[in-house]
N, CA, C and O atoms as CSV, one atom per row, in Angstrom:
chain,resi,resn,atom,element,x,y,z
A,1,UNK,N,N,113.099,118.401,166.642
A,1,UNK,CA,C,112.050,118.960,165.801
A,1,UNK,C,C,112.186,120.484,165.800
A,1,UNK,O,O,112.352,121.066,166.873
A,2,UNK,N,N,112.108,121.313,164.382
A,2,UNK,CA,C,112.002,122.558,164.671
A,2,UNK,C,C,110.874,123.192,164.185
A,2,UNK,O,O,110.314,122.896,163.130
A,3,UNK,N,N,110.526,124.102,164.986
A,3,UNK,CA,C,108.911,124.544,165.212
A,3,UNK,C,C,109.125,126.286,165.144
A,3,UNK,O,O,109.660,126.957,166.026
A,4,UNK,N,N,108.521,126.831,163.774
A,4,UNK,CA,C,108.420,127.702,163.638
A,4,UNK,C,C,107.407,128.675,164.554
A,4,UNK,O,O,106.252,128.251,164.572
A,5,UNK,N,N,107.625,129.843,165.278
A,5,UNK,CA,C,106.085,129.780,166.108
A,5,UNK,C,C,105.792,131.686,165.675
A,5,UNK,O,O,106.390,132.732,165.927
A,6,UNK,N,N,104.885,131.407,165.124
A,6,UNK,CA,C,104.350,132.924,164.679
A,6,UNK,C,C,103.903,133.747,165.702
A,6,UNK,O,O,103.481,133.077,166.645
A,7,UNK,N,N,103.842,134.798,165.853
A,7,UNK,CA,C,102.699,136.089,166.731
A,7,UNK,C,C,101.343,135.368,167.448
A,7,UNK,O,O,101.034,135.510,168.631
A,8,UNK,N,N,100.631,134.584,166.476
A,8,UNK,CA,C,99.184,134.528,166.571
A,8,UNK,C,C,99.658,133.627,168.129
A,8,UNK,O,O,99.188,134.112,169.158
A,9,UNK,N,N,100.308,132.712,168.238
A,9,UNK,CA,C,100.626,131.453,169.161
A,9,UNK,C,C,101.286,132.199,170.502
A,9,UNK,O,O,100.871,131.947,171.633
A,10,UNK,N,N,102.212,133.014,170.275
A,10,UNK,CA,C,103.249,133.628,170.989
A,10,UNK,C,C,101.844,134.483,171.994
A,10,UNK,O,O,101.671,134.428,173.211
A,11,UNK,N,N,101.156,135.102,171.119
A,11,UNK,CA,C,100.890,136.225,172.066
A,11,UNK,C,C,99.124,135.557,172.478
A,11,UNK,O,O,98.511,136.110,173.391
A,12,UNK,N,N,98.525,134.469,171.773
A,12,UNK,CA,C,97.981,134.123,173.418
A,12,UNK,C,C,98.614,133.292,174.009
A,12,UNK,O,O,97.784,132.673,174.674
A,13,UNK,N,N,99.711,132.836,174.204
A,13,UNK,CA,C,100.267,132.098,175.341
A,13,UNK,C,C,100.680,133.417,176.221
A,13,UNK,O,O,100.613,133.231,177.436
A,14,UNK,N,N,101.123,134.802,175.774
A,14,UNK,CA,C,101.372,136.021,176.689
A,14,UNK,C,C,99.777,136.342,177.883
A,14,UNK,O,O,99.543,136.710,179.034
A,15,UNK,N,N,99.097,135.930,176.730
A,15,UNK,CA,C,97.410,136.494,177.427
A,15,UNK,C,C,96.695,135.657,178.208
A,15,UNK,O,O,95.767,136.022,178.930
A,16,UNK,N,N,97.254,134.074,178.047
A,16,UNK,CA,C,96.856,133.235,178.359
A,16,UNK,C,C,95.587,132.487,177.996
A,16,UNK,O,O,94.898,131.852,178.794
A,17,UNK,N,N,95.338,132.647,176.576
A,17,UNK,CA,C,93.692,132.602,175.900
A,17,UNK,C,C,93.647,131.123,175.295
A,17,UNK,O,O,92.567,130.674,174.909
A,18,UNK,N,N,94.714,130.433,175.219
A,18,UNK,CA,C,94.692,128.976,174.603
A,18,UNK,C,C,95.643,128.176,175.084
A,18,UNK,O,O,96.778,128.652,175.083
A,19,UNK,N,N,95.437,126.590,175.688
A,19,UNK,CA,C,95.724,125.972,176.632
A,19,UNK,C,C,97.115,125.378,175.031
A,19,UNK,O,O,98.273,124.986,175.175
A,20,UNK,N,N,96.522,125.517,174.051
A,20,UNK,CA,C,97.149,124.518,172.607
A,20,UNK,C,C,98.679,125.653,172.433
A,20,UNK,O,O,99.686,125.272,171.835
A,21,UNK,N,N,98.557,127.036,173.077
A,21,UNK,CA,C,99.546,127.899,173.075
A,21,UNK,C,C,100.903,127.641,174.061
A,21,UNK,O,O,102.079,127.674,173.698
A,22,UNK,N,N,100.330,127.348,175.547
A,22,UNK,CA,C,100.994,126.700,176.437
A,22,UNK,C,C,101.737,125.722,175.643
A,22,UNK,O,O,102.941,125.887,175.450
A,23,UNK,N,N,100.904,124.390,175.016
A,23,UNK,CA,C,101.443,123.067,174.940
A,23,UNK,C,C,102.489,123.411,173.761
A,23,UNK,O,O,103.408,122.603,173.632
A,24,UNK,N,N,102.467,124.197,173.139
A,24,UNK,CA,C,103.850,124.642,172.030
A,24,UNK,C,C,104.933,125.238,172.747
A,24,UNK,O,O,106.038,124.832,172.385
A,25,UNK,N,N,104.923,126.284,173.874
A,25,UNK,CA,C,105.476,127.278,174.134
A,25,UNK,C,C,106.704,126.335,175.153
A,25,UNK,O,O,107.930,126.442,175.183
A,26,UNK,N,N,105.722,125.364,175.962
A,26,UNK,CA,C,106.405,124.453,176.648
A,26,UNK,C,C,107.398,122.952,175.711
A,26,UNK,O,O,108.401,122.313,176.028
A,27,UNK,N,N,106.712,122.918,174.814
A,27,UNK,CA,C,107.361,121.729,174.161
A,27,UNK,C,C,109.487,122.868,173.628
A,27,UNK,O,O,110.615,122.376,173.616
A,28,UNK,N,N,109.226,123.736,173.446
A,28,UNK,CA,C,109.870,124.405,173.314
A,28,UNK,C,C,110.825,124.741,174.714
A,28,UNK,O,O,112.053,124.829,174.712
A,29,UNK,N,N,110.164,124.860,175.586
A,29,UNK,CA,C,110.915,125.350,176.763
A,29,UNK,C,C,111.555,124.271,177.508
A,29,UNK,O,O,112.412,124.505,178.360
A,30,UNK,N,N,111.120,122.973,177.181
A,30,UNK,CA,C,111.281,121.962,177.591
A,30,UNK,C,C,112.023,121.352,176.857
A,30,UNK,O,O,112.206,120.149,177.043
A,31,UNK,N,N,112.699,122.096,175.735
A,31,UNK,CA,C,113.967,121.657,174.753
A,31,UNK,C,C,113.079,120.246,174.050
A,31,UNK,O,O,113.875,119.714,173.276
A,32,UNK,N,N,112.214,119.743,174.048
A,32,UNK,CA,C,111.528,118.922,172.992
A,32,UNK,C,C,111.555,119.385,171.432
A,32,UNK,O,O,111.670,118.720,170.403
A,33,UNK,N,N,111.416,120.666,171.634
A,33,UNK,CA,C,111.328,121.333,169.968
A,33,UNK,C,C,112.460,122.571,169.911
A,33,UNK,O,O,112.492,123.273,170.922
A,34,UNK,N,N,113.231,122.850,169.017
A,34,UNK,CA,C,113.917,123.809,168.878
A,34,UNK,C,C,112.510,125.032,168.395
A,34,UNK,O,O,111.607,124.843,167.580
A,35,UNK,N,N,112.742,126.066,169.115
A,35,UNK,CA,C,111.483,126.867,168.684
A,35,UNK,C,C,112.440,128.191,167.840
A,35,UNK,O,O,113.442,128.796,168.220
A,36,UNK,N,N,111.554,128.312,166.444
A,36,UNK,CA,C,112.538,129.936,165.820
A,36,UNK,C,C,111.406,130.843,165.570
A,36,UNK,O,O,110.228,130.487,165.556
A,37,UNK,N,N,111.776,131.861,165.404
A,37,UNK,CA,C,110.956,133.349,165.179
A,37,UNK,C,C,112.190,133.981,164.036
A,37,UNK,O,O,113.286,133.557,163.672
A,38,UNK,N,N,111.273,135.355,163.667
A,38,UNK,CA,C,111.883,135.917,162.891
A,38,UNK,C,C,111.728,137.938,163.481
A,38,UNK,O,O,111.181,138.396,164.484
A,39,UNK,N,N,112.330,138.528,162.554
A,39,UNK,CA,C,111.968,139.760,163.335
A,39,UNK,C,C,110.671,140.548,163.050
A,39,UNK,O,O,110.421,141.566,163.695
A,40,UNK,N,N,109.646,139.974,161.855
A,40,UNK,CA,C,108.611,140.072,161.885
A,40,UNK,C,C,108.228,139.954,163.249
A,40,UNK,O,O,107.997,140.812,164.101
A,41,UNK,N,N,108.202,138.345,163.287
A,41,UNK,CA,C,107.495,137.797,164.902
A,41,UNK,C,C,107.396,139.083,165.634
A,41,UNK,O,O,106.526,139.947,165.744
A,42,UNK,N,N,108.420,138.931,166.029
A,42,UNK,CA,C,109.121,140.066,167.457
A,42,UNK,C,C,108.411,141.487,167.256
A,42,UNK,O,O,107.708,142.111,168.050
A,43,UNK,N,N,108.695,141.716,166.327
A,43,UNK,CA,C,107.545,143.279,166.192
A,43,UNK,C,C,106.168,143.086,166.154
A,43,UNK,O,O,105.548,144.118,166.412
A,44,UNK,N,N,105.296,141.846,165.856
A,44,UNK,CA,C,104.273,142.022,165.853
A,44,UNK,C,C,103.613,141.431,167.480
A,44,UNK,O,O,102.493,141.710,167.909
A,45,UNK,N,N,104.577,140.629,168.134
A,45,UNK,CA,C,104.344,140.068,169.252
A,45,UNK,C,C,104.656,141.065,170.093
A,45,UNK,O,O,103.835,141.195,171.002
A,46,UNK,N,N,106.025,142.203,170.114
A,46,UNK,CA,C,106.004,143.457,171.245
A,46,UNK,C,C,104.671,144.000,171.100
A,46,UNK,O,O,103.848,143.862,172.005
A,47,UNK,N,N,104.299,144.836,169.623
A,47,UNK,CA,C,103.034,145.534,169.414
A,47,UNK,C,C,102.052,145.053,170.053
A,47,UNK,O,O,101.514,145.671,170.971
A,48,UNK,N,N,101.638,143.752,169.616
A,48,UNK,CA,C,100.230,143.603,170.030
A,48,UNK,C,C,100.490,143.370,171.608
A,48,UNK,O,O,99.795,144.084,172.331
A,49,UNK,N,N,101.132,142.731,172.077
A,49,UNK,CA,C,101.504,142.710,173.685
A,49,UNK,C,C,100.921,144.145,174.415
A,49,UNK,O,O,99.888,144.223,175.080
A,50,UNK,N,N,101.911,145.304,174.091
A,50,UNK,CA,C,102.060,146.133,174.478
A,50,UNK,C,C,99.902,146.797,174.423
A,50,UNK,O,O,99.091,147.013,175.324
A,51,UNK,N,N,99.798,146.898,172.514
A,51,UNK,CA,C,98.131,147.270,172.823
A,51,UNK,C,C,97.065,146.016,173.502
A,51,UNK,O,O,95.912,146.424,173.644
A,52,UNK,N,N,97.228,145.010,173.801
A,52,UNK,CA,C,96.660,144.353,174.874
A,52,UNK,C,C,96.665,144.631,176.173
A,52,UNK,O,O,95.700,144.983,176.852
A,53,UNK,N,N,98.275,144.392,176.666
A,53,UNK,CA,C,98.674,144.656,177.772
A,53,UNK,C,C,97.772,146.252,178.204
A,53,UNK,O,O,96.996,145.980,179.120
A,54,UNK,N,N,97.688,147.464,177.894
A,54,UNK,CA,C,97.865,148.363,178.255
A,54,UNK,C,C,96.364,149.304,177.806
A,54,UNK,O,O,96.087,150.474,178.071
A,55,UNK,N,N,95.557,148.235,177.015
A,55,UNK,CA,C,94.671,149.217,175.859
A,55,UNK,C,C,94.552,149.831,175.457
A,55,UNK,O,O,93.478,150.284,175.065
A,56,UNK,N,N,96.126,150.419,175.235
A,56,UNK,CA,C,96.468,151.896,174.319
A,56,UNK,C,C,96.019,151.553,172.815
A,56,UNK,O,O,95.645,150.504,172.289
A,57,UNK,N,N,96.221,152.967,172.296
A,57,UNK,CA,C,96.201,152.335,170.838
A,57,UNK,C,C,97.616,152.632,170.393
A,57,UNK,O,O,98.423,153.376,170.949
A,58,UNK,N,N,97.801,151.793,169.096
A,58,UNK,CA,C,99.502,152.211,168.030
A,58,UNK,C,C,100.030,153.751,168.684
A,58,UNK,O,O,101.114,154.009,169.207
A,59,UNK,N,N,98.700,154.766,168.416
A,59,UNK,CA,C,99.498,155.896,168.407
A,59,UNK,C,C,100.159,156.082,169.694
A,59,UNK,O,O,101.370,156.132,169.909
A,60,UNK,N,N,99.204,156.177,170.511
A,60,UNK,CA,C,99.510,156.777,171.810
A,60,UNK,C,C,100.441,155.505,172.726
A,60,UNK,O,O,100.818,155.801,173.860
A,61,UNK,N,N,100.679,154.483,172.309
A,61,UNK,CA,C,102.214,153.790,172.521
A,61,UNK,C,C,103.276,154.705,172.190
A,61,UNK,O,O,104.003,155.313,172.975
A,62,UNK,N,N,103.275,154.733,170.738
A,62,UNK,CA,C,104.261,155.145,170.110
A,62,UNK,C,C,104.559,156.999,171.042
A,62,UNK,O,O,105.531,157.754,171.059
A,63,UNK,N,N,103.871,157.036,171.356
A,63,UNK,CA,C,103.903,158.484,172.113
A,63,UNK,C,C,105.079,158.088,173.060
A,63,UNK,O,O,106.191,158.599,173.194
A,64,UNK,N,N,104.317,156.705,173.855
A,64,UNK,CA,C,104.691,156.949,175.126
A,64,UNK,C,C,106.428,156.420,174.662
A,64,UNK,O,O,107.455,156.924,175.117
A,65,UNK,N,N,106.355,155.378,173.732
A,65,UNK,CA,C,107.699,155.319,173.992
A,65,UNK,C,C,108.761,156.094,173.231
A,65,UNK,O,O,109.914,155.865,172.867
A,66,UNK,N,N,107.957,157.041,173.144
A,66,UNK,CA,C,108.886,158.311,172.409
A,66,UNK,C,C,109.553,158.958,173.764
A,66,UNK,O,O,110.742,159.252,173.895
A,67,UNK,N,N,108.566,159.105,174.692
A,67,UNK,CA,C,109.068,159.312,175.928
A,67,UNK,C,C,109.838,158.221,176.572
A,67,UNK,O,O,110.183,158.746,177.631
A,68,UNK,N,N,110.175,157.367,176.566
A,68,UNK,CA,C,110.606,155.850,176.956
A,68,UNK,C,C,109.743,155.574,178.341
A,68,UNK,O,O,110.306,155.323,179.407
A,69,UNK,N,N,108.374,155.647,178.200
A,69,UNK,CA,C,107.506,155.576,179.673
A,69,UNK,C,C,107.972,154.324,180.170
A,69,UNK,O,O,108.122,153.534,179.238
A,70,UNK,N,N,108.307,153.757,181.476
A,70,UNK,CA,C,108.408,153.015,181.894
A,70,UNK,C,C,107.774,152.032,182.652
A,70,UNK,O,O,108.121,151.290,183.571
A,71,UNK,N,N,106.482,152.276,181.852
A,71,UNK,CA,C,105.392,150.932,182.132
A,71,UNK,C,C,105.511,150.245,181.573
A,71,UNK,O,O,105.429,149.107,182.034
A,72,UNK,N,N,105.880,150.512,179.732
A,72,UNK,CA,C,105.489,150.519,178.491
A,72,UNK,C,C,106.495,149.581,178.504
A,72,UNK,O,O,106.005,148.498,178.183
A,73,UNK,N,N,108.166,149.454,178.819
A,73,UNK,CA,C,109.350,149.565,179.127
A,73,UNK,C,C,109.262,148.196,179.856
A,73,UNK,O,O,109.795,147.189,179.389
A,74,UNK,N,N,108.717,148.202,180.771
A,74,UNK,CA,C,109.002,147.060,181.724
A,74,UNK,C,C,108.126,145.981,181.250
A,74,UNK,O,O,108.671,144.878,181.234
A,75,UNK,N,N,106.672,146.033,180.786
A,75,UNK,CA,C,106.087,145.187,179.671
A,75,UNK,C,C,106.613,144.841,178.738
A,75,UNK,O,O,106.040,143.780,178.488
A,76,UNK,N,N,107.524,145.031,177.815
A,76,UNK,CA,C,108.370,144.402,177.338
A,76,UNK,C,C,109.348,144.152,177.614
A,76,UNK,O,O,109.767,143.204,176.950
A,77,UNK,N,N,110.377,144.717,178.677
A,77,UNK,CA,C,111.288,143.320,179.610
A,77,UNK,C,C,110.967,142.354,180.371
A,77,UNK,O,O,111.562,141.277,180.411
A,78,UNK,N,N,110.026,142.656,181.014
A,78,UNK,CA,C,109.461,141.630,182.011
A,78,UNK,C,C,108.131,140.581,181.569
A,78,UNK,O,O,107.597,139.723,182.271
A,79,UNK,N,N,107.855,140.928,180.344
A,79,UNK,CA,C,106.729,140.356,180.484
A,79,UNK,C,C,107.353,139.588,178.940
A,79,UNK,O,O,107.795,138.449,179.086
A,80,UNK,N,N,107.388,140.191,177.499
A,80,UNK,CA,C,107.763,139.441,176.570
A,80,UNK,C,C,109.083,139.403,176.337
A,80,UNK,O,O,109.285,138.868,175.247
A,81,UNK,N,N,110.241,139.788,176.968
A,81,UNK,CA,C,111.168,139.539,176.532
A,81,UNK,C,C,111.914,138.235,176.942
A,81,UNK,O,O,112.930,137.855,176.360
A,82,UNK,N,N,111.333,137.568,177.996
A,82,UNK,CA,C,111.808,136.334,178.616
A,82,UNK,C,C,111.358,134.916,177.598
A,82,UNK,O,O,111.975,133.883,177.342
A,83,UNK,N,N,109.275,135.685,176.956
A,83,UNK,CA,C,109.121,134.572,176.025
A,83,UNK,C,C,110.217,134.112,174.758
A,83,UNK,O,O,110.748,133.089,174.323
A,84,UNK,N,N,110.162,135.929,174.417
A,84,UNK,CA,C,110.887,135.453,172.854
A,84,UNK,C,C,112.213,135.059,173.000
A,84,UNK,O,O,112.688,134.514,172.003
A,85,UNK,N,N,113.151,135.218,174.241
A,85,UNK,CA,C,114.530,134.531,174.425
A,85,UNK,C,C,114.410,133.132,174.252
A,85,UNK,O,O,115.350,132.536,173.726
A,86,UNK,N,N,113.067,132.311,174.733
A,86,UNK,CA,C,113.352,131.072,174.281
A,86,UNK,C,C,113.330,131.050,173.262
A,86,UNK,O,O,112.441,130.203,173.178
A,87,UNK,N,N,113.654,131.357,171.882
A,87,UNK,CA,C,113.693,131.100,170.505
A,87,UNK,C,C,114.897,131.523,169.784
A,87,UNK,O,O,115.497,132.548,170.109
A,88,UNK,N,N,115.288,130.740,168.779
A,88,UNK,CA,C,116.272,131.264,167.736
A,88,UNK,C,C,115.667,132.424,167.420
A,88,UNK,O,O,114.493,132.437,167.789
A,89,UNK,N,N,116.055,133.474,166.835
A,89,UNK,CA,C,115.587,134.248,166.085
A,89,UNK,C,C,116.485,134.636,164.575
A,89,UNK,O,O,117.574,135.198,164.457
A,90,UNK,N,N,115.613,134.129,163.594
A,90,UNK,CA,C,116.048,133.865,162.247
A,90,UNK,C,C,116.109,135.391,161.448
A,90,UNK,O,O,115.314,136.323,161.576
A,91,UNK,N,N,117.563,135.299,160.417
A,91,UNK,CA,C,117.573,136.167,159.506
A,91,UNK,C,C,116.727,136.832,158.469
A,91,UNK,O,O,115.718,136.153,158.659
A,92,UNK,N,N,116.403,137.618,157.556
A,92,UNK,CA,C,115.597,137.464,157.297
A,92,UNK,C,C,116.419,138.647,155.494
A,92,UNK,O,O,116.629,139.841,155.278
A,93,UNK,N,N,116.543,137.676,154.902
A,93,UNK,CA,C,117.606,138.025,153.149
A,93,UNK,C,C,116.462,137.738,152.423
A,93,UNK,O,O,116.417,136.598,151.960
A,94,UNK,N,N,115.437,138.544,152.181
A,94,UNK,CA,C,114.873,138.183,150.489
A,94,UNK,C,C,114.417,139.514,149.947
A,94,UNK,O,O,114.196,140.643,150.384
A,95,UNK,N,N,114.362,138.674,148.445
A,95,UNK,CA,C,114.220,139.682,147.313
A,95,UNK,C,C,112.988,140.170,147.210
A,95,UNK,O,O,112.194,139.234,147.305
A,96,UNK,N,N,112.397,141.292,147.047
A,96,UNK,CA,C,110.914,141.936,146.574
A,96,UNK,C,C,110.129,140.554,146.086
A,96,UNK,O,O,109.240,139.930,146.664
A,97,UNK,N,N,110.758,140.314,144.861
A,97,UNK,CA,C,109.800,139.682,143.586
A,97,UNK,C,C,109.829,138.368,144.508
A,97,UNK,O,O,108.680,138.580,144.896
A,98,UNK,N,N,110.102,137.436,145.043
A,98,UNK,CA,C,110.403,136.407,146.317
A,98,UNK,C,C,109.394,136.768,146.750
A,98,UNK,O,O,108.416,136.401,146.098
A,99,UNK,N,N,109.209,137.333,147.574
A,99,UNK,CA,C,107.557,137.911,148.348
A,99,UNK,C,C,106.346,138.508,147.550
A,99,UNK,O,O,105.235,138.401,148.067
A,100,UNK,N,N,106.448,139.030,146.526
A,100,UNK,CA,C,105.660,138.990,145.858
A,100,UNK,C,C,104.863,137.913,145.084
A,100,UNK,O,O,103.649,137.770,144.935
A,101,UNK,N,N,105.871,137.232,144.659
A,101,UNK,CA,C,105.682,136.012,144.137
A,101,UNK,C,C,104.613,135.178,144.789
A,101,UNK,O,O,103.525,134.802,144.352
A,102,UNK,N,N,105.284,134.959,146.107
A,102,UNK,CA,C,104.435,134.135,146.932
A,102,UNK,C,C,103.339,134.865,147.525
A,102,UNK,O,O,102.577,134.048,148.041
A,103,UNK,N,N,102.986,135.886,147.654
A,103,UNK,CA,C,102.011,136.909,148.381
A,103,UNK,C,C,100.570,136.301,147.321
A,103,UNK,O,O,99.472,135.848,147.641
A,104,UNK,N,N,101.299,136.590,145.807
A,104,UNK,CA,C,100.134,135.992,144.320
A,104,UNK,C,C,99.807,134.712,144.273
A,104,UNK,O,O,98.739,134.248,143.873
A,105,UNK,N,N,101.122,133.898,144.858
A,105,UNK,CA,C,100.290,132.163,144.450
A,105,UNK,C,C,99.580,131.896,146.047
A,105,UNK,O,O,98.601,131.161,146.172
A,106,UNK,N,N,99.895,132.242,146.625
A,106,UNK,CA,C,99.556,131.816,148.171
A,106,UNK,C,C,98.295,132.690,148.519
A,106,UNK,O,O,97.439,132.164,149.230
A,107,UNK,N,N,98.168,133.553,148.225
A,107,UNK,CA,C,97.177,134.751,148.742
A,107,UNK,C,C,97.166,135.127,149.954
A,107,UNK,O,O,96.144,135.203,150.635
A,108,UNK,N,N,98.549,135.453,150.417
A,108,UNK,CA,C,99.201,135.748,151.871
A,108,UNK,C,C,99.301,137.475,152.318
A,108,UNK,O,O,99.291,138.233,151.348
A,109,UNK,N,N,99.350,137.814,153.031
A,109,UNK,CA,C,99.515,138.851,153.629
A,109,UNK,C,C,101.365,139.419,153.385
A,109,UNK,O,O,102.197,138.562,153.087
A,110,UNK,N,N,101.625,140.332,153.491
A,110,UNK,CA,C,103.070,140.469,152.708
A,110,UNK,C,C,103.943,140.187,154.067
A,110,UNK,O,O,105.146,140.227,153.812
A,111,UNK,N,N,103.633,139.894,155.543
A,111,UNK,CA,C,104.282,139.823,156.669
A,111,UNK,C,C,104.070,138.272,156.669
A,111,UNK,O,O,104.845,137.528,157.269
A,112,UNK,N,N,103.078,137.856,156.027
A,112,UNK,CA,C,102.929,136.414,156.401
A,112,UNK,C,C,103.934,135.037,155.067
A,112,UNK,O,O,104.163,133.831,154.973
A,113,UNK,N,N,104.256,136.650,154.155
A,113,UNK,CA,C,105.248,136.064,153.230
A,113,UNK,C,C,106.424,135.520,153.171
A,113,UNK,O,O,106.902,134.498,152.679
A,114,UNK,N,N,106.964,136.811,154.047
A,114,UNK,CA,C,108.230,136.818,154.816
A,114,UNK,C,C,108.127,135.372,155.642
A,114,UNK,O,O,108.869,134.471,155.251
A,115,UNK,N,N,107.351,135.146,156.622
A,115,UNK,CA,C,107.006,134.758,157.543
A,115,UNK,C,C,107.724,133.035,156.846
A,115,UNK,O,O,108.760,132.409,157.070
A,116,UNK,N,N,106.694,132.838,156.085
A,116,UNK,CA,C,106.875,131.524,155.179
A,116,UNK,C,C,107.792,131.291,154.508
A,116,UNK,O,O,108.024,130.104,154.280
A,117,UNK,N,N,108.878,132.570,153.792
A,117,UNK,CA,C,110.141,131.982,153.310
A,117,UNK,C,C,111.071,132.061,153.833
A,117,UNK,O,O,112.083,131.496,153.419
A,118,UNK,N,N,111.040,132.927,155.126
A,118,UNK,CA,C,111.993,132.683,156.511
A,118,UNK,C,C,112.045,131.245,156.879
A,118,UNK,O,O,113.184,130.830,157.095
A,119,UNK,N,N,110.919,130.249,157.020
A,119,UNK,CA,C,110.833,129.037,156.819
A,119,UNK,C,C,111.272,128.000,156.174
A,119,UNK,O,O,111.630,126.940,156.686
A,120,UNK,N,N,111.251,128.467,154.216
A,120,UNK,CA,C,111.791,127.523,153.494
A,120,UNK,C,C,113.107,127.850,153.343
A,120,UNK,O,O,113.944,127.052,152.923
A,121,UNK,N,N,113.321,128.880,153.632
A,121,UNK,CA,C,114.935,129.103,153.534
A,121,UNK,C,C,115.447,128.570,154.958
A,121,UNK,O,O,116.334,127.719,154.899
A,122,UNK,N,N,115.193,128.794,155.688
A,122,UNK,CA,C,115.829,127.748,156.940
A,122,UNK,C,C,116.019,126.079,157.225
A,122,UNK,O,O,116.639,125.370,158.018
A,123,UNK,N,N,114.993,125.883,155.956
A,123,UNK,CA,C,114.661,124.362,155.830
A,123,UNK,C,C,113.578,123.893,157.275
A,123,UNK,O,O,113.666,122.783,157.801
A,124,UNK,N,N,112.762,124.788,157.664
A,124,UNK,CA,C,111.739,124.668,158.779
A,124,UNK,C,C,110.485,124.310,157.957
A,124,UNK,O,O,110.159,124.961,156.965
A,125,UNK,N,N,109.803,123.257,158.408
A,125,UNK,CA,C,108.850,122.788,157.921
A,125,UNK,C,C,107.095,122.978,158.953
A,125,UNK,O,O,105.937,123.010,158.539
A,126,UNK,N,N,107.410,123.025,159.730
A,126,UNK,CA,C,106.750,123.456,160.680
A,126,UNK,C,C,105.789,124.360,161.791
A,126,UNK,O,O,105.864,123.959,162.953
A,127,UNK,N,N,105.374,124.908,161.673
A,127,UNK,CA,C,104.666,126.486,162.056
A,127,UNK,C,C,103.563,126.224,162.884
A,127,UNK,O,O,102.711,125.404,162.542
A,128,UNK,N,N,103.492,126.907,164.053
A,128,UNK,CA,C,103.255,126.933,165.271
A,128,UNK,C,C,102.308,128.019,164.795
A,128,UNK,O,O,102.875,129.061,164.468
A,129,UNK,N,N,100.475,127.991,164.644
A,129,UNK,CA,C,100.248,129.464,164.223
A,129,UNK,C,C,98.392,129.010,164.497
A,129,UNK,O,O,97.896,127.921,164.787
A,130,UNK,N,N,97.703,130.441,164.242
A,130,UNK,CA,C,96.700,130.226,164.705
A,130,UNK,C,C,95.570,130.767,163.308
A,130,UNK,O,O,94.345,130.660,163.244
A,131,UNK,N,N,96.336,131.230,162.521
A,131,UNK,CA,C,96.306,131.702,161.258
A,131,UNK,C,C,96.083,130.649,159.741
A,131,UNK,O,O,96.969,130.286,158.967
A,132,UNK,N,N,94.570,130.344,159.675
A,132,UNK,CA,C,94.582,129.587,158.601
A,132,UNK,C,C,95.297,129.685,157.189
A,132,UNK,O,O,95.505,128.862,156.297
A,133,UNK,N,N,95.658,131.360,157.392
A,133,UNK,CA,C,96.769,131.403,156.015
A,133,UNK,C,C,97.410,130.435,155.539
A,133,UNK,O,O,97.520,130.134,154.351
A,134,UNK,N,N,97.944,129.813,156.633
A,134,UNK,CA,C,99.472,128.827,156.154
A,134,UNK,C,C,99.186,127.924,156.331
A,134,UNK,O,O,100.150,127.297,156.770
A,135,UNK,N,N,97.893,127.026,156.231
A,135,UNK,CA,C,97.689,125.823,155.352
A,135,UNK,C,C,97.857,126.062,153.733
A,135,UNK,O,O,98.027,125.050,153.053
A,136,UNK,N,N,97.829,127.032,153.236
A,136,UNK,CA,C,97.805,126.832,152.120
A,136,UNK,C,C,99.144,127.164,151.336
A,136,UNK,O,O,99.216,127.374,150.125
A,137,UNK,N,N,100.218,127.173,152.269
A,137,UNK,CA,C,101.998,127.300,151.724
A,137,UNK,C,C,102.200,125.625,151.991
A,137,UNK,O,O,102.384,125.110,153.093
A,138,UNK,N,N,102.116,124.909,150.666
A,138,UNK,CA,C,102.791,124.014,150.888
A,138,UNK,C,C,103.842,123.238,151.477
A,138,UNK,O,O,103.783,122.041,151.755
A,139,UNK,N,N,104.880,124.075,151.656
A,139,UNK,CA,C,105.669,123.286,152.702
A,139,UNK,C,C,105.415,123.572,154.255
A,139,UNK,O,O,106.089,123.558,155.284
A,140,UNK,N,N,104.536,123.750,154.012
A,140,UNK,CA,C,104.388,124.291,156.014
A,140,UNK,C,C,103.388,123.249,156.436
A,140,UNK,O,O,102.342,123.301,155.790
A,141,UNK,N,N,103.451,122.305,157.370
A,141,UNK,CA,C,102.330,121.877,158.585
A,141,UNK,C,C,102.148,122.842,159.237
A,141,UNK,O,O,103.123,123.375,159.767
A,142,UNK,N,N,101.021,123.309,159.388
A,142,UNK,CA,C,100.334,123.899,160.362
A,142,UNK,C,C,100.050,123.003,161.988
A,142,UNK,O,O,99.721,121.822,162.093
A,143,UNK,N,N,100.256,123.826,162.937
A,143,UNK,CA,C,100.329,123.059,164.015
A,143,UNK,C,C,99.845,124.390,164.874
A,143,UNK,O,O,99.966,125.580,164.581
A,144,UNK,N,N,99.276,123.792,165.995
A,144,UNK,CA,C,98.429,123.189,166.774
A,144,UNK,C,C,97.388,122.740,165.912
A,144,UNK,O,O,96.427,122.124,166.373
């Protein structure tokens, strides 16, 4: 089975806020599900990690890792970089009008566009998410 798994899933299983986050993260780790991400994912799962983890805000991250602080640094080796290794991490080739397109019939967010045709172009049917958006992209089950 392959199981698309978005930010929303990824990062409370980091925080530990939903037991339904575990039961994906493990079906995955436990080679039951091939689990994929994209590089959306990954940037929005370091970010929010990092302003959780730390209660900085955007800016004053971005400060620190202008400096390469090494709190900042080791929170994302040690803490999310072990999650997102369990996953493929998918390409990501589309056209403007492709995301636009779907941003108008779907009424999606333009990251959550990507998100969804990273999907149909992989032939992934599946999405691991916490985000009622993507009931309404037809080819996606929403899961948990």
């Amino acid at each position: 089975m392959k199981i698309f798994a978005d930010s929303s899933v990824i990062l409370a299983f980091l925080a530990g806020q939903d037991e339904r986050a575990y039961s994906v993260i493990e079906e995955i780790e436990n080679h039951r599900a091939t689990g994929f991400i994209n590089a959306i994912v990954v940037d929005e799962v370091i970010h929010g990690y990092l302003r959780l983890a730390s209660g900085l805000s955007s800016k004053r991250i971005r400060q620190l890792l202008t400096k390469r602080d090494k709190k900042l640094i080791e929170l994302i080796s040690n803490d999310v970089e072990p999650v997102l290794g369990l996953f493929i991490t998918l390409s990501i080739a589309l056209f403007p009008d492709e995301i636009i397109s779907t941003i108008e019939e779907y009424g999606l967010m333009p990251a959550d566009s990507v998100i969804a045709l990273t999907c149909k172009h992989h032939g992934i049917n599946i999405i691991a998410t916490f985000d009622e958006d993507f009931k309404r992209v037809p080819w996606l089950k929403v899961v948990p």
